[in-house]
C-alpha positions as CSV (number, residue, x, y, z in Angstrom):
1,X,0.0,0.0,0.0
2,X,3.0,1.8,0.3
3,X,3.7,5.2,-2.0
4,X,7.7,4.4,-0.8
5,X,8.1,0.6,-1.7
6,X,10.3,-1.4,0.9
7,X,10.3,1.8,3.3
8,X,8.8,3.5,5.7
9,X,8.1,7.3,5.7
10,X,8.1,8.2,9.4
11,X,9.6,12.0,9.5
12,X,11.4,12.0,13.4
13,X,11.7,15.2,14.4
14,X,10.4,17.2,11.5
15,X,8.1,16.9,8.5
16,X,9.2,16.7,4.7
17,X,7.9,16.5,1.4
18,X,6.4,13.7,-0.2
19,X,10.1,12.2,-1.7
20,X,11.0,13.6,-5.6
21,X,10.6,9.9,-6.8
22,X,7.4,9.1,-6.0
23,X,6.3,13.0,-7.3
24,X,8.0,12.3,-10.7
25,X,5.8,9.2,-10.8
26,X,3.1,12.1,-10.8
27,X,4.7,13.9,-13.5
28,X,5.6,16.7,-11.1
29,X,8.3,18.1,-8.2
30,X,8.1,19.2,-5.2
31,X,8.3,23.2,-5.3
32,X,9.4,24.7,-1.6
33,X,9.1,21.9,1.5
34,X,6.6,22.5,4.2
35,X,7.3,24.6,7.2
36,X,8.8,22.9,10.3
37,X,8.9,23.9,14.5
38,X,12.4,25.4,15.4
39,X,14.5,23.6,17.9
40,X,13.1,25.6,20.8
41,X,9.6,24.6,19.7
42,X,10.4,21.1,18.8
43,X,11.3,20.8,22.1
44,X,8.4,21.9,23.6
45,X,5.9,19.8,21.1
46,X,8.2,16.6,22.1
47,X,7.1,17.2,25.9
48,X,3.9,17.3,25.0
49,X,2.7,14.3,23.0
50,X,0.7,12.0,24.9
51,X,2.6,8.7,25.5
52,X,0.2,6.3,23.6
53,X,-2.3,6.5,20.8
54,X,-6.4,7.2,21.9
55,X,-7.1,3.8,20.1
56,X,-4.5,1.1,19.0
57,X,-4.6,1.0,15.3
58,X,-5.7,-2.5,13.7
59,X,-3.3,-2.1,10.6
60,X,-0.8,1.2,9.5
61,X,-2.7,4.5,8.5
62,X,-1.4,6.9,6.7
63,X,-1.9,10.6,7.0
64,X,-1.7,13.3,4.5
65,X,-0.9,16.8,5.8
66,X,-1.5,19.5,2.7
67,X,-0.6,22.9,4.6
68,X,-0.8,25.0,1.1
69,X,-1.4,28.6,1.2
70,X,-2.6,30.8,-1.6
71,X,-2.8,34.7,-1.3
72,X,-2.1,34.4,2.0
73,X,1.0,34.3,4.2
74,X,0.3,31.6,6.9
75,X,-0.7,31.0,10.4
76,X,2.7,30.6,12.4
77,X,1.3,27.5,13.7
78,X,1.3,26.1,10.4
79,X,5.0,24.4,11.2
80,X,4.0,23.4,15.1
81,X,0.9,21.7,13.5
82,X,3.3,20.0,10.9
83,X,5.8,18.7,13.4
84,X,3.2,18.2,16.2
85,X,1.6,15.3,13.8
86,X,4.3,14.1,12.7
87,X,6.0,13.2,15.7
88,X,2.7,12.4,17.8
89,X,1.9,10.2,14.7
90,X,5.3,8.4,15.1
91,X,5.6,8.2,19.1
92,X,2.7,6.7,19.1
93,X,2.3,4.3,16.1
94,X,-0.9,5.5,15.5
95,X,-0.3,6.5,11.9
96,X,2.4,7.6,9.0
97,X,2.4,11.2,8.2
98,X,3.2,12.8,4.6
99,X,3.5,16.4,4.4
100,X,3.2,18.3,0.9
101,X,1.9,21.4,-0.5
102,X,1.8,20.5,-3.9
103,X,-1.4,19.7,-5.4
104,X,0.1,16.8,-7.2
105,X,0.1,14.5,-4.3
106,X,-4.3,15.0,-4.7
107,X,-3.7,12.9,-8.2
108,X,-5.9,9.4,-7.7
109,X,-2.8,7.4,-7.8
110,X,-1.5,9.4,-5.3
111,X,-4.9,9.6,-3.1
112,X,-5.1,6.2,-2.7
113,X,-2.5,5.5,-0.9
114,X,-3.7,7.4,2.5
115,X,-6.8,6.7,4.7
116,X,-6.9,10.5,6.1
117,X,-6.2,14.0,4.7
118,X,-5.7,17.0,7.3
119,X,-5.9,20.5,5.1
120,X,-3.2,22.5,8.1
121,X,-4.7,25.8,8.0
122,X,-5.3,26.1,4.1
123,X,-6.6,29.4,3.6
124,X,-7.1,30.5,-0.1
125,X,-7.5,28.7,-3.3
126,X,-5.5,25.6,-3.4
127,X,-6.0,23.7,-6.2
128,X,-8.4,24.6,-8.9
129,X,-8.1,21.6,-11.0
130,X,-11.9,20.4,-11.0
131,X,-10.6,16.3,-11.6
132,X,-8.1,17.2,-8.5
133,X,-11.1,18.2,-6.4
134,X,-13.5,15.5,-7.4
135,X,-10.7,13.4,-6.5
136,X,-11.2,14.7,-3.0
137,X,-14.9,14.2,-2.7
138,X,-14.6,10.5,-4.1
139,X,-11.6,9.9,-1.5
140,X,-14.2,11.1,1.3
141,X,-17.4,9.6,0.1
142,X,-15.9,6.2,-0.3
143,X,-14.3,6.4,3.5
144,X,-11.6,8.5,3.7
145,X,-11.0,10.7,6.6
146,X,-10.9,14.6,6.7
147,X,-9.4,16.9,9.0
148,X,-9.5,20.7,8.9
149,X,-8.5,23.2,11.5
150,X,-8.7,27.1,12.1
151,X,-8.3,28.9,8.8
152,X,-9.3,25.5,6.5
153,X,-12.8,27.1,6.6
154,X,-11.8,29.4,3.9
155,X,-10.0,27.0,2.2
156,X,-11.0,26.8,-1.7
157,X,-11.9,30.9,-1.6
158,X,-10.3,33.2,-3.5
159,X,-8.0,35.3,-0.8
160,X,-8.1,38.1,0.3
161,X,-12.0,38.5,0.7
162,X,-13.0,35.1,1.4
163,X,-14.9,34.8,-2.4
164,X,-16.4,31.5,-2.3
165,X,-15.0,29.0,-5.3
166,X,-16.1,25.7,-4.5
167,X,-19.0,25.6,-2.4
168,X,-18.8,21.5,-2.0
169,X,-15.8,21.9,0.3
170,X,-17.5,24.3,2.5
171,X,-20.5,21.5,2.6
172,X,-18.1,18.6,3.3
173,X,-16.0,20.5,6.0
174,X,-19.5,22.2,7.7
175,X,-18.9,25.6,7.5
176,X,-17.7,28.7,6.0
177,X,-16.0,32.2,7.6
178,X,-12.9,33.3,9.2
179,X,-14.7,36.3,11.3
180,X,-13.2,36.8,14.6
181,X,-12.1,39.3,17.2
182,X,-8.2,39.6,18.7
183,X,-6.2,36.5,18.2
184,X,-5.7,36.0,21.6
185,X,-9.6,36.3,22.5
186,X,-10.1,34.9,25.6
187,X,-13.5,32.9,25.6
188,X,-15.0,30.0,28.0
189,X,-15.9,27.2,26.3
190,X,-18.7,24.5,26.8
191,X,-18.6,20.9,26.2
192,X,-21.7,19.9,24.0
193,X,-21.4,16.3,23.8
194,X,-19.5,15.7,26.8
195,X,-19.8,12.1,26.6
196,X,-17.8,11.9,23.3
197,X,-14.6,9.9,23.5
198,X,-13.2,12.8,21.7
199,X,-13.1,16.1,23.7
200,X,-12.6,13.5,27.4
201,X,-8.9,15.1,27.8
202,X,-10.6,18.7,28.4
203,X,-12.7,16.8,31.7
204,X,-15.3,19.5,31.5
205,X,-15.9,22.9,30.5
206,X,-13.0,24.9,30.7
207,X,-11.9,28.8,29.3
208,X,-8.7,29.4,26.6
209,X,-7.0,32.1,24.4
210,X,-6.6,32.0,20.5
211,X,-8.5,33.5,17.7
212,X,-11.6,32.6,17.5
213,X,-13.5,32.1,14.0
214,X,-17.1,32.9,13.9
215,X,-18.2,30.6,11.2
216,X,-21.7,31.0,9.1
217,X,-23.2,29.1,6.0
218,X,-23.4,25.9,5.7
219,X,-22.8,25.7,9.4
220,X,-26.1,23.9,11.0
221,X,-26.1,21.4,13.9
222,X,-28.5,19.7,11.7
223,X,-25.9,18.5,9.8
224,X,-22.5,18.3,12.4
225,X,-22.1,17.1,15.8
226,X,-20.7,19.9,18.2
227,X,-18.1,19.0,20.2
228,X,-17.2,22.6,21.7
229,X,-19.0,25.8,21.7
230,X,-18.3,29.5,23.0
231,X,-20.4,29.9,26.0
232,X,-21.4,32.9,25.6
233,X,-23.5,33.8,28.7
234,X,-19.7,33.7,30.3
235,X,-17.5,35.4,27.6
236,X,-17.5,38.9,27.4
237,X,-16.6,40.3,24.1
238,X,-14.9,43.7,24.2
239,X,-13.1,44.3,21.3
240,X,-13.4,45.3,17.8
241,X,-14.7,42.6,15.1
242,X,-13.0,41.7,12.2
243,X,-15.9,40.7,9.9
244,X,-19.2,40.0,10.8
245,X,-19.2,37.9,14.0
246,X,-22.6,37.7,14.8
247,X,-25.2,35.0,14.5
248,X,-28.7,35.3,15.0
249,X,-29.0,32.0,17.4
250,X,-26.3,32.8,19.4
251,X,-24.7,28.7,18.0
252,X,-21.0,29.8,17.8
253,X,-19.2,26.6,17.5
254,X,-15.8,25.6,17.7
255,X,-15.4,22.0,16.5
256,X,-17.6,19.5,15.4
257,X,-17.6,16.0,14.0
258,X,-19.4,14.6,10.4
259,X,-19.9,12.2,8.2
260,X,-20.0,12.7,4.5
261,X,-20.9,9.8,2.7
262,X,-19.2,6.6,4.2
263,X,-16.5,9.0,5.3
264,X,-15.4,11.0,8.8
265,X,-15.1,14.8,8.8
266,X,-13.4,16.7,12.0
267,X,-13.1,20.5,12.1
268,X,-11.6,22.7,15.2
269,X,-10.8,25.7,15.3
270,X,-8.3,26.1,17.4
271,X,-4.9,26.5,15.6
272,X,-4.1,30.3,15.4
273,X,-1.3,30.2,17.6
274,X,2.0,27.8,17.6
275,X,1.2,27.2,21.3
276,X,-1.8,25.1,20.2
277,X,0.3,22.4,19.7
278,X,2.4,21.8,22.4
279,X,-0.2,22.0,24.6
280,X,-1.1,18.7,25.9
281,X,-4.4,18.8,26.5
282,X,-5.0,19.7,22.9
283,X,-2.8,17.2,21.5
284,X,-4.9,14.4,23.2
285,X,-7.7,15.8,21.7
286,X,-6.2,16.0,18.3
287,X,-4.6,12.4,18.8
288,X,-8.3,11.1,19.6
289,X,-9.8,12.7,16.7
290,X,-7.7,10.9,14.3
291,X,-8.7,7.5,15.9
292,X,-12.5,8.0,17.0
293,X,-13.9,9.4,13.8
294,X,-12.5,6.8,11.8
295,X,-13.7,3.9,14.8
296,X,-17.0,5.1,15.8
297,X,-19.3,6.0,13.3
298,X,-22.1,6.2,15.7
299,X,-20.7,10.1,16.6
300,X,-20.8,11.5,13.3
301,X,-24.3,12.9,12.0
302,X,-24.8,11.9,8.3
C-alpha cells in the first residue's frame, strides 16, 4: 500500500515533502518543502505528545498533511501543527504522516495510498483543478478521513476576501467564515457532547486564548455534531470585530464531528497560535480525533 516501496516514511523530528521519486511518478516536483517547528519549539511539542495512541490502530494509517497557502502568508502555527503530527503520529504508532503542499500529491494514484487527509490551516484557493477536487470528494465519500482546523474554513476561496469558489468543500468540511475578534480572544468554552470519547482530555468545561472564528453558512447542527461551543452567557466580548461575528442564534461553534458519505469529517478551530500544539491537553484531543472518527461512526451525524 505503500507510496515508498520497501520503506517507511516516518519523518522524526520534522516533517518533509512527499520524496521527488514518487512526485515524478506524478509527472511533477516538489516546489518549496513545508514549514517545520524550530528547535526551541520542537522541544516543547516533544514534551507534550501524549505517551500512547487514543485507540491502538488495527493495521498502519497513513496521513496526509497538505498545509498550502494561496494569497495568504500563513498561520505561524502552520509548522507546530506539521511537526506536532508528525512526531505524535510516530511516538505513538498511531499513523504515517506525509507532508506536501503541492497539489500533485491529490492525483488518484496518489490519493489512494492514504486513509486521512488534514488540510493545516489552508486558507485560499488551493488547487483549482476540477478532476483534482473531485478526487477529493470521491476519496471522502468512499471512507476517507478529513481533518480541517482554524483557517481551513476558507480554504477553496479566492483570498483576500473570502470569495467562495467551491461551495462543496464548505458543505463537506461544515462551515464557511474566518470572522473573529483579537487573536488571543479569551473565551469559556462548553462541552456539547461531553460524553464523546473525543473532547474526554478537556474533563469538562474549561476557558482558553486564541483566535476565534465565527463561522456561518453551511454551518447547522443539523448537519454536524458539536463538540465545543463558545459559552457565551460567560464570555464577554470587548473588542473590535473583524468581519461580521454575529449569529442570530447565538450557536457559535468551535469543533464539530461529520460524516459525509461513508467518510469522517473533523473540524476545530483552534490553531491560530504555535502554542496550540504543544499543549497537551489539545494534542490528546487532536490524537483522539484521528482515531475515534474513523472507529466510531455512531458520533458522526450523516
Amino acid at each position: 500500500m505503500s507510496m515508498f516501496p520497501n520503506r517507511r516514511v516516518f519523518l522524526g523530528g520534522a516533517a518533509a515533502t512527499i520524496g521527488l521519486l514518487a512526485m515524478r511518478r506524478l509527472g511533477r516536483t516538489v516546489a518549496q518543502a513545508p514549514a517545520t517547528a524550530n528547535p526551541e519549539d520542537q522541544r516543547r511539542i516533544e514534551a507534550a505528545i501524549p505517551a500512547k495512541a487514543f485507540v491502538t490502530p488495527r493495521k498502519p494509517r497513513r496521513l496526509l498533511i497538505f498545509d498550502l497557502n494561496v494569497g495568504y502568508g500563513g498561520h505561524g502555527s502552520i509548522a507546530t501543527a506539521n511537526t506536532a503530527f508528525t512526531r505524535m503520529g510516530a511516538k505513538t504508532g498511531a499513523f504515517e504522516t506525509v507532508v506536501s503542499r503541492d497539489p500533485a500529491v491529490f492525483e488518484s494514484e496518489s490519493l489512494r495510498q492514504f486513509d486521512a487527509v488534514f488540510f493545516n490551516n489552508t486558507v485560499g484557493n488551493c488547487f483549482e483543478d476540477p478532476a483534482l477536487r473531485q478526487n477529493l470528494v470521491e476519496f471522502v465519500y468512499s471512507g476517507g478521513g478529513l481533518m480541517g482546523v482554524h483557517g481551513t474554513s476558507v480554504a477553496f476561496t479566492k483570498w483576500p476576501g473570502a470569495i467562495e469558489d467551491w461551495p462543496e468543500f464548505g458543505i463537506m468540511l461544515g462551515a464557511r467564515g474566518a470572522n473573529h475578534y483579537e487573536s488571543d480572544e479569551h473565551v469559556f468554552i462548553k462541552l456539547d457532547d461531553p460524553t464523546h470519547p473525543i473532547v474526554q482530555p478537556f474533563g469538562g468545561d474549561f476557558d482558553y486564548r486564541d483566535e476565534f472564528f465565527r463561522v456561518h453558512e453551511p454551518y447547522s447542527r443539523d448537519r454536524v455534531r458539536v463538540l465545543l461551543s463558545i459559552d457565551m452567557d460567560k464570555t464577554k466580548v470587548d473588542s473590535q470585530p473583524r468581519g461580521n461575528t454575529i449569529r442570530a442564534d447565538n450557536d457559535y461553534a468551535l469543533a464539530w464531528v461529520r460524516g459525509y458519505g461513508r467518510g469522517r469529517v473533523f473540524y476545530c478551530g483552534f490553531a491560530h497560535n504555535p502554542y496550540i500544539f504543544w499543549d497537551p491537553k489539545m494534542l490528546q484531543f487532536y490524537l483522539a480525533d484521528r482515531k475515534s472518527t474513523r472507529l466510531n461512526s455512531s458520533h458522526t451525524i450523516q
